[in-house]
Biopython code that builds the backbone (N, CA, C, O; Angstrom):
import numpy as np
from Bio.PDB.StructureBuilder import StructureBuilder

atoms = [
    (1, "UNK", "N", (4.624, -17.624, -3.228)),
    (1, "UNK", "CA", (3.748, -17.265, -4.331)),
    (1, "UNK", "C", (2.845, -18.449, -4.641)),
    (1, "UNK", "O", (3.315, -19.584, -4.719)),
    (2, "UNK", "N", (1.511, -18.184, -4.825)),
    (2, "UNK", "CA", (0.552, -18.820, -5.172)),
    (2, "UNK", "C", (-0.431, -18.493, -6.640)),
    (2, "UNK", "O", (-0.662, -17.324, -6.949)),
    (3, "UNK", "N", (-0.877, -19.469, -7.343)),
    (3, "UNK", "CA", (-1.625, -20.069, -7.840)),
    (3, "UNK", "C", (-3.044, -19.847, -7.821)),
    (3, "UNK", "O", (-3.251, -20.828, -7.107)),
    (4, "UNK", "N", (-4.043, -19.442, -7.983)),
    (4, "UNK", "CA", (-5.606, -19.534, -8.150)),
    (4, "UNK", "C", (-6.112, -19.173, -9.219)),
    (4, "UNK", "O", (-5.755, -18.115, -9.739)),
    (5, "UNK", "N", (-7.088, -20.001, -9.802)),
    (5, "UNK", "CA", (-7.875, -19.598, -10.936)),
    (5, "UNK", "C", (-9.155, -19.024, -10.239)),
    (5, "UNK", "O", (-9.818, -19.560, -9.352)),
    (6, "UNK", "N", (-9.398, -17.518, -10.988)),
    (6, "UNK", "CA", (-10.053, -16.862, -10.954)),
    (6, "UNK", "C", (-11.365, -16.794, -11.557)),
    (6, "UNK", "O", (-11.685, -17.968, -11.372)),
    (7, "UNK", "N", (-12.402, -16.254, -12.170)),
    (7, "UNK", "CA", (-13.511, -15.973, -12.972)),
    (7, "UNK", "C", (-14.115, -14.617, -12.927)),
    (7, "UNK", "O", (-14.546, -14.101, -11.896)),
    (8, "UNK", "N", (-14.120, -14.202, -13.822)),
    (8, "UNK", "CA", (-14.908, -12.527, -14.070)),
    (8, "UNK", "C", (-16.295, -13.470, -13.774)),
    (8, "UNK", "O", (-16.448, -14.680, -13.940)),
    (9, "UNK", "N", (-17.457, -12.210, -13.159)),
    (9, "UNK", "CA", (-18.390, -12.261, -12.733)),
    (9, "UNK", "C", (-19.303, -11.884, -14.145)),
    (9, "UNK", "O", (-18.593, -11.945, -15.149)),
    (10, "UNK", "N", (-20.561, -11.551, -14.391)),
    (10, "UNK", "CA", (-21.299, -11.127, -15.391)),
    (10, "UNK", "C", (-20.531, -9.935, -15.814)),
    (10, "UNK", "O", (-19.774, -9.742, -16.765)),
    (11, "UNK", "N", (-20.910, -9.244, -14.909)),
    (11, "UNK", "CA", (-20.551, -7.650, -14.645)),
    (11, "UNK", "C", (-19.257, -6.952, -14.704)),
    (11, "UNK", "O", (-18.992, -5.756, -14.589)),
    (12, "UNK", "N", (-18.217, -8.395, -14.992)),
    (12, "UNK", "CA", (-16.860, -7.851, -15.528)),
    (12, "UNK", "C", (-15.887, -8.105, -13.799)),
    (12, "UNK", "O", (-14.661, -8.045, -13.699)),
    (13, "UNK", "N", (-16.790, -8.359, -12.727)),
    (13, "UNK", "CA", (-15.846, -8.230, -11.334)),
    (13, "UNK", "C", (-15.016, -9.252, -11.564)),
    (13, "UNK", "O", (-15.190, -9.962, -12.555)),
    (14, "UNK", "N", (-14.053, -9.464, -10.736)),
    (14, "UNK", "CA", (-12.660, -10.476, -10.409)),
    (14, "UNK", "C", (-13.271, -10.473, -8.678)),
    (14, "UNK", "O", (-13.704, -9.469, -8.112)),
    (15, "UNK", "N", (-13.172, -11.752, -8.112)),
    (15, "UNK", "CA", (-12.916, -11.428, -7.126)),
    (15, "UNK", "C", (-11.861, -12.143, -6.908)),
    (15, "UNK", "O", (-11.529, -13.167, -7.505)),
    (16, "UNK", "N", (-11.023, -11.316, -5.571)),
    (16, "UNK", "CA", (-9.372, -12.279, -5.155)),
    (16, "UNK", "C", (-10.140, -12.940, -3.883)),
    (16, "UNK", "O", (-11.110, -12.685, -3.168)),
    (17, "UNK", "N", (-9.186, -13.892, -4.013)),
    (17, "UNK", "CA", (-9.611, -15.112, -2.968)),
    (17, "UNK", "C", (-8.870, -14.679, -1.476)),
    (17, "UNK", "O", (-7.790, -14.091, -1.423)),
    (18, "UNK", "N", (-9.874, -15.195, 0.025)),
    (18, "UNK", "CA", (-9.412, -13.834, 0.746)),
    (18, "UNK", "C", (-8.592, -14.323, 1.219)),
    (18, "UNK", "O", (-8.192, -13.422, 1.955)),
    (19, "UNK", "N", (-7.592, -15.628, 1.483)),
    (19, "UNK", "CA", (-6.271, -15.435, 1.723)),
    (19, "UNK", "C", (-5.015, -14.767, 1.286)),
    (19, "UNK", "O", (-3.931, -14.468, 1.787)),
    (20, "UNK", "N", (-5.722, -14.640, -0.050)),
    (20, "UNK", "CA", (-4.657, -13.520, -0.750)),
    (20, "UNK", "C", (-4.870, -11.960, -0.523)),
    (20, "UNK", "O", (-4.009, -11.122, -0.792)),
    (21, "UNK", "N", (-6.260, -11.643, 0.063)),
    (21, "UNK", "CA", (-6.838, -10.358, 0.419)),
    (21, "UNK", "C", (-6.562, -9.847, 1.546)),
    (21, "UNK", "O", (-6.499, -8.630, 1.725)),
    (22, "UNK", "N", (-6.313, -10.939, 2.666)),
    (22, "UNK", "CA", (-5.237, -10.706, 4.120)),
    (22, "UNK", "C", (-3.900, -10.998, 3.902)),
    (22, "UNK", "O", (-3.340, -11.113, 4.992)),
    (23, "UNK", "N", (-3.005, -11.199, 2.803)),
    (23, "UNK", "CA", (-1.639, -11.129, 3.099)),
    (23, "UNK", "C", (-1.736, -9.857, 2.390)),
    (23, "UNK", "O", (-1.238, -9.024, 3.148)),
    (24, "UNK", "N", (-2.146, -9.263, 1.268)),
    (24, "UNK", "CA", (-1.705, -8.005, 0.549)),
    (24, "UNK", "C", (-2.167, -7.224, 1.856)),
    (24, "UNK", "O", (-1.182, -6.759, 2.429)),
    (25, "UNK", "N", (-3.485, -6.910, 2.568)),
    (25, "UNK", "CA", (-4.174, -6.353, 3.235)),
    (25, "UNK", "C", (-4.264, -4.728, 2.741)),
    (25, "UNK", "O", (-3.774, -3.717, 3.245)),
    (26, "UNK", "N", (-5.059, -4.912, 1.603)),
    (26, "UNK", "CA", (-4.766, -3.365, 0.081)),
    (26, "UNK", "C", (-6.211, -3.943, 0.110)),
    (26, "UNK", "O", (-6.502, -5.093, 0.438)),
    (27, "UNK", "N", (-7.355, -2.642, -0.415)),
    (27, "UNK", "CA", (-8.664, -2.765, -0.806)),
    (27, "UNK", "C", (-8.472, -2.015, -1.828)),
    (27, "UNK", "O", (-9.462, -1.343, -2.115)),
    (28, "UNK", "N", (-7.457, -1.854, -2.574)),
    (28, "UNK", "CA", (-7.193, -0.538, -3.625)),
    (28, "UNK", "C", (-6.155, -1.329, -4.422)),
    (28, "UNK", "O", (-5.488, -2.183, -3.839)),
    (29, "UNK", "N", (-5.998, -1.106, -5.630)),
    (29, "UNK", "CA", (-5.239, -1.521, -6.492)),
    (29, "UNK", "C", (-5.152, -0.788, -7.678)),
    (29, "UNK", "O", (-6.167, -0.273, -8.146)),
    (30, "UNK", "N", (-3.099, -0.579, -8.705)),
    (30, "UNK", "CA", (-3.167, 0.047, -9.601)),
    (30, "UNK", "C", (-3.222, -1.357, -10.278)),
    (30, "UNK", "O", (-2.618, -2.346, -9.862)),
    (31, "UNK", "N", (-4.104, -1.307, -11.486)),
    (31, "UNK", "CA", (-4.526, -1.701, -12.632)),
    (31, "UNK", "C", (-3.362, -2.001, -13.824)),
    (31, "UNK", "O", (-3.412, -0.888, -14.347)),
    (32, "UNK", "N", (-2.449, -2.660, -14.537)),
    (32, "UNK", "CA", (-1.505, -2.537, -15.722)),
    (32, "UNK", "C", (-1.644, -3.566, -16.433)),
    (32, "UNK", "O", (-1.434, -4.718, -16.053)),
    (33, "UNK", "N", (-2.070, -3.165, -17.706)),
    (33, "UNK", "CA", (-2.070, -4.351, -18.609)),
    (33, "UNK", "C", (-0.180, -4.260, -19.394)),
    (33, "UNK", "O", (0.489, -3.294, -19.758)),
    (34, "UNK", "N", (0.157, -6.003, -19.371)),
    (34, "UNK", "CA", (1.949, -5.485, -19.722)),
    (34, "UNK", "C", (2.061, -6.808, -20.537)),
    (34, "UNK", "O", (2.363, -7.909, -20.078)),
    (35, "UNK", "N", (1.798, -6.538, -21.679)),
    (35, "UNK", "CA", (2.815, -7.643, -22.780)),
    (35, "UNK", "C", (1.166, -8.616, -22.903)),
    (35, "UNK", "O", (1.169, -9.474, -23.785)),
    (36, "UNK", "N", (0.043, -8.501, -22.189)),
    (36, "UNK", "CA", (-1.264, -9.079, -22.652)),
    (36, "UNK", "C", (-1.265, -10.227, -21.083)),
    (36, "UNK", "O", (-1.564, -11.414, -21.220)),
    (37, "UNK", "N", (-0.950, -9.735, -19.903)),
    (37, "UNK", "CA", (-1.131, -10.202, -18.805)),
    (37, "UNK", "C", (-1.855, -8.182, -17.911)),
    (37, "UNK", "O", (-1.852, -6.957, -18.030)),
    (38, "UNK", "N", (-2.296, -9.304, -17.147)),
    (38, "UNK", "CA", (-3.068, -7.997, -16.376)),
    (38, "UNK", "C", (-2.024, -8.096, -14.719)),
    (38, "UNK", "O", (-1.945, -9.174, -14.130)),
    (39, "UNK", "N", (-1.381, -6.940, -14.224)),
    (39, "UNK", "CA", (-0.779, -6.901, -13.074)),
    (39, "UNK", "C", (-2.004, -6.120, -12.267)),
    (39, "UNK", "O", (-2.846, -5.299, -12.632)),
    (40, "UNK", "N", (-1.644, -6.904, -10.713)),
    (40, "UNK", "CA", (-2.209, -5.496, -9.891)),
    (40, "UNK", "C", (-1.458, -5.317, -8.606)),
    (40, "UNK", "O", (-1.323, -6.055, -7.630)),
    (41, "UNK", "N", (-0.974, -4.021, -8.916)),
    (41, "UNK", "CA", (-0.090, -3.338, -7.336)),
    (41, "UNK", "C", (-0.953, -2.908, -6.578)),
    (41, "UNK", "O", (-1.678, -2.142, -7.213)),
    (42, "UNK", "N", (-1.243, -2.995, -5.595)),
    (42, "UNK", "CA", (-1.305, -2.658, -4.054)),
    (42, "UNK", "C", (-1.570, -1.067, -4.175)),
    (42, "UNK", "O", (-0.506, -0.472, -4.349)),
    (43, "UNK", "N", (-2.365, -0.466, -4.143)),
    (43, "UNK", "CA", (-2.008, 0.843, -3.315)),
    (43, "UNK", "C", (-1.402, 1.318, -2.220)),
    (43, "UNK", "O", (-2.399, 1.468, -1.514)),
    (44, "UNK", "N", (-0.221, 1.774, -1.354)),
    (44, "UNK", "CA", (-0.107, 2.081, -0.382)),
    (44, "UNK", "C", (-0.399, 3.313, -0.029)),
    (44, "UNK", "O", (0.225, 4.228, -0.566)),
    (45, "UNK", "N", (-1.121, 3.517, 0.670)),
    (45, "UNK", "CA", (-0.927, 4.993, 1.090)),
    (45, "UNK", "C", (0.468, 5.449, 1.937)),
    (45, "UNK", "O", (1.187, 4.622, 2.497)),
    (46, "UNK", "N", (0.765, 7.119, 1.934)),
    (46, "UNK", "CA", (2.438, 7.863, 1.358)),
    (46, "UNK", "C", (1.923, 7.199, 3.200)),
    (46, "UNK", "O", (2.728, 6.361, 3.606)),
    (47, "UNK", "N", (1.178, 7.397, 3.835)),
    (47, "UNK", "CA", (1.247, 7.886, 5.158)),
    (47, "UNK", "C", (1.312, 6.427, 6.065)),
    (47, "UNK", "O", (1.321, 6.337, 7.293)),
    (48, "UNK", "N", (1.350, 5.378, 5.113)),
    (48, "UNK", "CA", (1.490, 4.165, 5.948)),
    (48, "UNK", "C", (3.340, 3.559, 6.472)),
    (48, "UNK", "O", (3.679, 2.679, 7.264)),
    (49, "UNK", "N", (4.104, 4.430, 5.676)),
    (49, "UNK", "CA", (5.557, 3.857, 6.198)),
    (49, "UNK", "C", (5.825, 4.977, 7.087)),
    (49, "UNK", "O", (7.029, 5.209, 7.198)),
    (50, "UNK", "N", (5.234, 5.562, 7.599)),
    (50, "UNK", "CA", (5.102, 6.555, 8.917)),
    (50, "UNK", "C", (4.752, 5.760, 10.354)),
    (50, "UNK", "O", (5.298, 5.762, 11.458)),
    (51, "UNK", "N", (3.417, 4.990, 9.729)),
    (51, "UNK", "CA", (3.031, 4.084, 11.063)),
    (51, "UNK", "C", (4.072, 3.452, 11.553)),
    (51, "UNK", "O", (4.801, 2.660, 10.955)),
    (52, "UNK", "N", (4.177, 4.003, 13.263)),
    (52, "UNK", "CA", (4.466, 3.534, 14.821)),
    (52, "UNK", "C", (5.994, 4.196, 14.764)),
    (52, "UNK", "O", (7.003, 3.870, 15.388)),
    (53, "UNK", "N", (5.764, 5.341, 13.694)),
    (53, "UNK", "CA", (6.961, 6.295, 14.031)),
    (53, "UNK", "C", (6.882, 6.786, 15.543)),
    (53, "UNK", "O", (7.788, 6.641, 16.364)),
    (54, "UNK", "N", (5.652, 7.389, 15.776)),
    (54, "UNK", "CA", (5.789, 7.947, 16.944)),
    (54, "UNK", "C", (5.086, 7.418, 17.993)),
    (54, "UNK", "O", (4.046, 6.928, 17.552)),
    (55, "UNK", "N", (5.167, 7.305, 19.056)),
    (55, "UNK", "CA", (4.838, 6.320, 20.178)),
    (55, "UNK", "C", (4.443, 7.008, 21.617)),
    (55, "UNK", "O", (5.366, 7.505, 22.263)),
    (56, "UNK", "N", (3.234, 7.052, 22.094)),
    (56, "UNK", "CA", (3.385, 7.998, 23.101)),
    (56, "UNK", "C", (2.245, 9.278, 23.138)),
    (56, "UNK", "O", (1.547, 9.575, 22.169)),
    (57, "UNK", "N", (2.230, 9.557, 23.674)),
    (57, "UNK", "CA", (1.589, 11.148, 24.327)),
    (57, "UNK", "C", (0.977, 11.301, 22.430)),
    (57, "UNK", "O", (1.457, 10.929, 21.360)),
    (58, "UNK", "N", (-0.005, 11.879, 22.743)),
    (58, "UNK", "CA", (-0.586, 12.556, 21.420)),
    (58, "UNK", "C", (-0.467, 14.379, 20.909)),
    (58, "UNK", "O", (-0.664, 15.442, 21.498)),
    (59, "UNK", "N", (-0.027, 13.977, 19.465)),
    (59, "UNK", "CA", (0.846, 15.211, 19.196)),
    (59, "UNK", "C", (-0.137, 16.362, 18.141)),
    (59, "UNK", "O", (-1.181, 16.111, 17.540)),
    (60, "UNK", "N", (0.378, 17.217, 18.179)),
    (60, "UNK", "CA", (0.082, 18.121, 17.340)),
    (60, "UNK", "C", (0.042, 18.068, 15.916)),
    (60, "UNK", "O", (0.965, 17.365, 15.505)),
    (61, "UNK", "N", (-0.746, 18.587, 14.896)),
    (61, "UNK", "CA", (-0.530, 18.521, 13.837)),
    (61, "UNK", "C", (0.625, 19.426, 13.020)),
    (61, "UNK", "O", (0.940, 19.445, 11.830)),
    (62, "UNK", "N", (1.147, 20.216, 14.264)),
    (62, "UNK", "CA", (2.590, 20.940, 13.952)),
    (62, "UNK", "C", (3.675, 19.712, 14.408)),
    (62, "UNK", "O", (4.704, 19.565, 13.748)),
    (63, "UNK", "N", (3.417, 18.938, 15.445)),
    (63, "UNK", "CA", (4.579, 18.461, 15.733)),
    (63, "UNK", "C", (4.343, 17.202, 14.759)),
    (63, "UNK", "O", (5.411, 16.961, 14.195)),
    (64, "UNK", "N", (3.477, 16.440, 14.415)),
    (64, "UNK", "CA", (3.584, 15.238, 13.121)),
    (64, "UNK", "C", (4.146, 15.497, 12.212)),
    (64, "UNK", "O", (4.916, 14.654, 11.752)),
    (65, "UNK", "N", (4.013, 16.624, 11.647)),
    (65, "UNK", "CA", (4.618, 17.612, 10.317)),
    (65, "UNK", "C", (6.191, 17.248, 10.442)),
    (65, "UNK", "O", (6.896, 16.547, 9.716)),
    (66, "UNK", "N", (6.452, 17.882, 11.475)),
    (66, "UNK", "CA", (7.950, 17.762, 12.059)),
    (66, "UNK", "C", (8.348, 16.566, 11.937)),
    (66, "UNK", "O", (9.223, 16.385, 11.091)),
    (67, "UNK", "N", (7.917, 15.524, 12.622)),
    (67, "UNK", "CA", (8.384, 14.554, 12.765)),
    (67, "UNK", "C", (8.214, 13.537, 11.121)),
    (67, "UNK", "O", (8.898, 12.514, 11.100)),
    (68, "UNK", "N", (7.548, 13.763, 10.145)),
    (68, "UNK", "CA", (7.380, 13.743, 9.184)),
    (68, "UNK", "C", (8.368, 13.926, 8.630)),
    (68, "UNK", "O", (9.100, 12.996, 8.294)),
    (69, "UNK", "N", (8.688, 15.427, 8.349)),
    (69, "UNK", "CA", (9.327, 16.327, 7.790)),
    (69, "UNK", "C", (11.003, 15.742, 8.475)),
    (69, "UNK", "O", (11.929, 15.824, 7.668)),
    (70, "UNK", "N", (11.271, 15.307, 9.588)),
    (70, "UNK", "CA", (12.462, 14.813, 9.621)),
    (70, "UNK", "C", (13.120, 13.476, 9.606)),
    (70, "UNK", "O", (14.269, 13.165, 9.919)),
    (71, "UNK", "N", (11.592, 12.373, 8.934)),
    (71, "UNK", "CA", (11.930, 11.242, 8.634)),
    (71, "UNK", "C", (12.259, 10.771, 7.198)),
    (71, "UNK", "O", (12.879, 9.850, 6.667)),
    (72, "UNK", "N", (11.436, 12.012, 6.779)),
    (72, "UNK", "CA", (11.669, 11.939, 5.405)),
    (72, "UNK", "C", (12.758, 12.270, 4.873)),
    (72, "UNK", "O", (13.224, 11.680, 3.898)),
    (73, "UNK", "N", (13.604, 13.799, 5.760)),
    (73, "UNK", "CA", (15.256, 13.694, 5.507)),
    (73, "UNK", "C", (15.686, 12.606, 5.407)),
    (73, "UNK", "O", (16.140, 12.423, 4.278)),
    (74, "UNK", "N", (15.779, 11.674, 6.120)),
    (74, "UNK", "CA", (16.605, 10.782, 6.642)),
    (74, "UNK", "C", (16.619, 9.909, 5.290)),
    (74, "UNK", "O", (17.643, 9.522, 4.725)),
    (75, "UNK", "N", (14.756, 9.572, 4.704)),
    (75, "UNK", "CA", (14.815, 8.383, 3.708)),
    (75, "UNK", "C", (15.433, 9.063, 2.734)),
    (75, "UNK", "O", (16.481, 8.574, 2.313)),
    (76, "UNK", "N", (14.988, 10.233, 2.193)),
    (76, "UNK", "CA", (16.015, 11.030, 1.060)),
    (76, "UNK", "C", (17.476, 11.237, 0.859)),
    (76, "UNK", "O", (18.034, 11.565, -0.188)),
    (77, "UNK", "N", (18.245, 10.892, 2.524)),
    (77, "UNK", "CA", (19.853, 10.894, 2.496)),
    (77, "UNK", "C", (19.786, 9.376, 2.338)),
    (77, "UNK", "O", (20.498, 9.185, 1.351)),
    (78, "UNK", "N", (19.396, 8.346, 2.693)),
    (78, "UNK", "CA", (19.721, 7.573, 2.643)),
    (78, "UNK", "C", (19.514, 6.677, 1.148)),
    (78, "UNK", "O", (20.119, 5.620, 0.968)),
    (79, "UNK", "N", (18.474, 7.326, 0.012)),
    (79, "UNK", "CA", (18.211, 7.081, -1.013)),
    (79, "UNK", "C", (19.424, 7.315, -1.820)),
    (79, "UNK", "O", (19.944, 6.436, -2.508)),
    (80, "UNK", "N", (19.948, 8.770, -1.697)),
    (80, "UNK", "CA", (21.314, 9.889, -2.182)),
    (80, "UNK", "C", (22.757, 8.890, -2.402)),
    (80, "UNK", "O", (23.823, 9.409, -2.733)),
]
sb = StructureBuilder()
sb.init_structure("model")
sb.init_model(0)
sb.init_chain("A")
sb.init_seg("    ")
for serial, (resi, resn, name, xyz) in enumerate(atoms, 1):
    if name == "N":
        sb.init_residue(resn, " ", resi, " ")
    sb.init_atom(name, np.array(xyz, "f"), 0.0, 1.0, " ", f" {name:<3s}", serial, name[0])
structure = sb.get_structure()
């Protein structure tokens, strides 16, 4: 964890400094103001803990579903 002082721009922007912009590697962020500090989470998209599930030959949008649909069993038993 690191340290940087920041500055709002005229216009109200923040910019993050881009070593911190290639380790998050997020162009999206949720916004929370908490106790009078400002947080910002990462957006992930649902479809990025999917990436290099499947490997190989290119599939159908019936068979991704599937393979989707039976990884997600797995995280839901293993949440249970």
């Amino acid at each position: 964890m690191s340290i940087e002082v920041v500055r709002l721009d005229e216009n109200g922007r923040l910019y993050l400094p881009a070593s911190l912009r290639k380790r998050l590697k997020a162009r999206e962020f949720y916004i929370e103001e908490r106790n009078g500090e400002i947080i910002l989470i990462p957006v992930r998209k649902k479809i990025e803990k999917y990436w290099g599930i499947v490997k190989g030959e290119k599939l159908s949008p019936e068979e991704i579903d599937r393979v989707v649909d039976k990884e997600t069993e797995k995280l839901l038993r293993d949440e249970l």
